[in-house]
KOLBA-169358 format. One line per 5 residues: their letters; for each residue x, y, z of N, C-alpha, C, CB. Coordinates in nm, 2 decimals. Glycine has a CB too. Layout:
KOLBA-169358
A = X,Y,Z,X,Y,Z,X,Y,Z,X,Y,Z  ...
//
This chain:
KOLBA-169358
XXXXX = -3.62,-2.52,0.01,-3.59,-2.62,0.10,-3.71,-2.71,0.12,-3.55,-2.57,0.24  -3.82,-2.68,0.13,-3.98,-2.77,0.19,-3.99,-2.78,0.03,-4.15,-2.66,0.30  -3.91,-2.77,-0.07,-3.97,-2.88,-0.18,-3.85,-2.98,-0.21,-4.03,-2.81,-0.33  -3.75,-2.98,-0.14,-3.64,-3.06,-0.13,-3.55,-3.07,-0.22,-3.67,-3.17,-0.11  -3.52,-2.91,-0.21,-3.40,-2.85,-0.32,-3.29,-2.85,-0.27,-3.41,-2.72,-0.38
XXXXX = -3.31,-2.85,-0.13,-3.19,-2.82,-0.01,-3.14,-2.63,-0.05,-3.01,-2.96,-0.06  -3.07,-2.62,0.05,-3.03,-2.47,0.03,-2.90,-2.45,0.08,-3.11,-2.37,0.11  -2.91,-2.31,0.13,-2.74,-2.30,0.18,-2.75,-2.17,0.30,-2.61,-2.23,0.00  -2.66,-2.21,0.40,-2.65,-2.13,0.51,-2.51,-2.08,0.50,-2.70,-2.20,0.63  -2.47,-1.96,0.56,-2.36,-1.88,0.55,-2.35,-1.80,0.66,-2.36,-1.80,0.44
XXXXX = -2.24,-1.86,0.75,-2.22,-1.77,0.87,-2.11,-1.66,0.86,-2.20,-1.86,0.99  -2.11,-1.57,0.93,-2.02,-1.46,0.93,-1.93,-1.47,1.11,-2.13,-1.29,0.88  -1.79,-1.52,1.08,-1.70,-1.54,1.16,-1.63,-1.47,1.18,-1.64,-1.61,1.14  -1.49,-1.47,1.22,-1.40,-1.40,1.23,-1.23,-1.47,1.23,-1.46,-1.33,1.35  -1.16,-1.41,1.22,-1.04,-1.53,1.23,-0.98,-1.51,1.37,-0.90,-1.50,1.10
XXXXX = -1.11,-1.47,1.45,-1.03,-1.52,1.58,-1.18,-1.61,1.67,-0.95,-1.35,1.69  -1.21,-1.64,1.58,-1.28,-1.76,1.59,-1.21,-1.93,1.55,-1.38,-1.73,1.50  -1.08,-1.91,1.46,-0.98,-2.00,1.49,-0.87,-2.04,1.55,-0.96,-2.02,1.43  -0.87,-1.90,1.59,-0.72,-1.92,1.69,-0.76,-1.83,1.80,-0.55,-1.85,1.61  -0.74,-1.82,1.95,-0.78,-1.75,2.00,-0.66,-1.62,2.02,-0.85,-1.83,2.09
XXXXX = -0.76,-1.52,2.10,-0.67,-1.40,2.09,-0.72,-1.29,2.24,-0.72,-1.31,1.90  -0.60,-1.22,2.30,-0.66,-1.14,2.40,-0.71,-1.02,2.37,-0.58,-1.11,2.47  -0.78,-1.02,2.26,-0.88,-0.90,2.18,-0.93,-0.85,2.28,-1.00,-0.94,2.06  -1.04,-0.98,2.32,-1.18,-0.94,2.41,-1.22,-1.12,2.40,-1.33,-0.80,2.31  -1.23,-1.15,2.51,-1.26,-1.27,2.55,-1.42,-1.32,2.49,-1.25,-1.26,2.70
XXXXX = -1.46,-1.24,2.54,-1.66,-1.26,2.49,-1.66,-1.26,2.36,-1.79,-1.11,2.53  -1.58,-1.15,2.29,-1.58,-1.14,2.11,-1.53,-1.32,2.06,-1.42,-1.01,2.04  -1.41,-1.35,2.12,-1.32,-1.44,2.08,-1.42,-1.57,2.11,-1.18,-1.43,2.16  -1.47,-1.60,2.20,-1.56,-1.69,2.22,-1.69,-1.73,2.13,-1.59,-1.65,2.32  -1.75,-1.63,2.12,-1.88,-1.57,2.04,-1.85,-1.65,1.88,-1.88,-1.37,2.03
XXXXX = -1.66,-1.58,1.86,-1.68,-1.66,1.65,-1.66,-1.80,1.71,-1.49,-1.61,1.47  -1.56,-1.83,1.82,-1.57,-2.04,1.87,-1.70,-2.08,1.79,-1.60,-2.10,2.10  -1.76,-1.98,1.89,-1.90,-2.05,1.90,-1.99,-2.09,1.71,-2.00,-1.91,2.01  -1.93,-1.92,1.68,-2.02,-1.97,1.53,-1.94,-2.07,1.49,-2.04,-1.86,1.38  -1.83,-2.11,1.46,-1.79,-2.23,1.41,-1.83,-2.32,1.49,-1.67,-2.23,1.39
XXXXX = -1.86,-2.36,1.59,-1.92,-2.50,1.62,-2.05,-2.52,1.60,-1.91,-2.55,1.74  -2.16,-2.44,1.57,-2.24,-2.42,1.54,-2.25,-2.48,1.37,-2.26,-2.29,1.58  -2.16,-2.36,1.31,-2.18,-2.44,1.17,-2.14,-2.58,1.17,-2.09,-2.38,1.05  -2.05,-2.62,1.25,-2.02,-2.76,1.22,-2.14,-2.89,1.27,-1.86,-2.78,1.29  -2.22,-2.81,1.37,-2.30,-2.92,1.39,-2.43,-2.87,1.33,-2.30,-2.96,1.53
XXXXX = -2.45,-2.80,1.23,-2.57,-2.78,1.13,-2.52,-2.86,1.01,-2.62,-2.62,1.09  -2.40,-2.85,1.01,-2.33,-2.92,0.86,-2.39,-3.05,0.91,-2.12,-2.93,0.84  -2.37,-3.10,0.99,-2.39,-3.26,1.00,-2.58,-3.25,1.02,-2.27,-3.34,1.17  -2.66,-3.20,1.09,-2.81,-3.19,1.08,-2.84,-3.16,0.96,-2.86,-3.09,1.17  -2.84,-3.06,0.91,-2.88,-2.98,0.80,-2.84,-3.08,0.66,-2.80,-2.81,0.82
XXXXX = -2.72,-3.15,0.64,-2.66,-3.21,0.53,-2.83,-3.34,0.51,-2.46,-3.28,0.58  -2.84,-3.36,0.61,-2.93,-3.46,0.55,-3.01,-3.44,0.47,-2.99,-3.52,0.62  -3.07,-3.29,0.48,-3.15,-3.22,0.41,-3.15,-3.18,0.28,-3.15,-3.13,0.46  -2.98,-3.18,0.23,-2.94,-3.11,0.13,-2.92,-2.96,0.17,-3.03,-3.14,0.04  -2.91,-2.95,0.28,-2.87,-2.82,0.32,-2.76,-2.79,0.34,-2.91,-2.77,0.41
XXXXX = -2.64,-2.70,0.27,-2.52,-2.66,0.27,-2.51,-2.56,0.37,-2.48,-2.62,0.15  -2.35,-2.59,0.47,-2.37,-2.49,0.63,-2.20,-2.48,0.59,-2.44,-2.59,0.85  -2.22,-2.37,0.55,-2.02,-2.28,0.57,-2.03,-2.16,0.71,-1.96,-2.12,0.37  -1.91,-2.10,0.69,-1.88,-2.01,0.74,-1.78,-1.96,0.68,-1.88,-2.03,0.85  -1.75,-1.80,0.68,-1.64,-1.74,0.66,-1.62,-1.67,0.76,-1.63,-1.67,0.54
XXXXX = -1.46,-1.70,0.77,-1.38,-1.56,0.84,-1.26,-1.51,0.81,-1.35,-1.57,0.98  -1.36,-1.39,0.81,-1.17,-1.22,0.70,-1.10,-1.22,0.84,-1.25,-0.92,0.63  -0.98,-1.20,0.79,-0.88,-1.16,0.88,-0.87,-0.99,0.93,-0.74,-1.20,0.80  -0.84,-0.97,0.96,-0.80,-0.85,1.05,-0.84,-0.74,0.93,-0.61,-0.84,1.11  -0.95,-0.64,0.97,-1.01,-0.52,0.91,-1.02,-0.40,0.98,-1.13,-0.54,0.88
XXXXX = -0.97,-0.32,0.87,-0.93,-0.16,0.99,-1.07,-0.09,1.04,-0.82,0.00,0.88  -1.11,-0.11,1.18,-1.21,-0.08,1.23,-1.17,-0.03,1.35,-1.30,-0.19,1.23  -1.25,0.03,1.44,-1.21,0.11,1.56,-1.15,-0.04,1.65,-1.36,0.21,1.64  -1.23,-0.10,1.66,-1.20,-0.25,1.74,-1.08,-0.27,1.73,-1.25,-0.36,1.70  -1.04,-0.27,1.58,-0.89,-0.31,1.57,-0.72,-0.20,1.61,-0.89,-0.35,1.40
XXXXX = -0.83,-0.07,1.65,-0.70,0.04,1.64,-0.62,0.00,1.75,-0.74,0.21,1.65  -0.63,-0.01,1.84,-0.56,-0.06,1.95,-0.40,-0.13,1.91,-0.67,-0.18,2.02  -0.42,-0.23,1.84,-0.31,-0.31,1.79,-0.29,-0.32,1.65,-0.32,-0.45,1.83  -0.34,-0.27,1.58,-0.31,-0.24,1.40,-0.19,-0.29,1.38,-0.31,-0.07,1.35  -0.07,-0.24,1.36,0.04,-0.26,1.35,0.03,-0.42,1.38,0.12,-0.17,1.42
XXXXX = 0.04,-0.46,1.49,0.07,-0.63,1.49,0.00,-0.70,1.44,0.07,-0.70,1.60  -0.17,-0.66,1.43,-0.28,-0.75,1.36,-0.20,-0.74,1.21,-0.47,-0.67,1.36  -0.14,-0.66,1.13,-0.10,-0.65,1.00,-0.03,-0.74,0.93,-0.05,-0.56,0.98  0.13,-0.74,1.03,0.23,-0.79,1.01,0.24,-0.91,0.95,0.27,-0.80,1.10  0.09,-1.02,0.98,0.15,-1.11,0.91,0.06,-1.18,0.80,0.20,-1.20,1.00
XXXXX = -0.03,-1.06,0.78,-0.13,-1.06,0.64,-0.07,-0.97,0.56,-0.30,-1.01,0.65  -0.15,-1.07,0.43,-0.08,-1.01,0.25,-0.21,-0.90,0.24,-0.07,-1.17,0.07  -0.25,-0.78,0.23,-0.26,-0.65,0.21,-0.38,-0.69,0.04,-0.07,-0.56,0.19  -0.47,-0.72,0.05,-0.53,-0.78,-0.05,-0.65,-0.64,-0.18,-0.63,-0.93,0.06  -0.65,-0.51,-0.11,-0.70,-0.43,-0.16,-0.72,-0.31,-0.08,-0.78,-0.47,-0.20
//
């Protein structure tokens, strides 16, 4: 980057960072948050040649998610 190659930033979201959800309010807030974040480094950082994504996986079987499993599923394709 300080020899003006530009680089790349990669945030880790969630997909209830695009829609919201009665998961846990603070969780749900928190991915908002990384996505506005990336979006306003996209626009700082671009001048730079700096690339600003974010990804967010859908629903992963984790203790967090046992609670509601079954409905988190229903309406994802099963990918591995």
């Amino acid at each position: 980057v300080a020899r003006g190659n530009g680089g790349r930033i990669i945030g880790a979201s969630s997909i209830y960072g695009k829609q919201g959800a009665t998961v846990n309010f603070a969780y749900t807030a928190s991915k908002f948050a990384i996505h506005g974040l990336t979006q306003a480094a996209t626009l700082e950082f671009g001048l730079h040649v700096i690339t600003v994504n974010v990804y967010a996986p859908g629903a992963i079987d984790t203790d967090m998610c046992e609670w509601n499993w079954p409905l988190l599923c229903s309406s994802y394709t099963h990918t591995g």
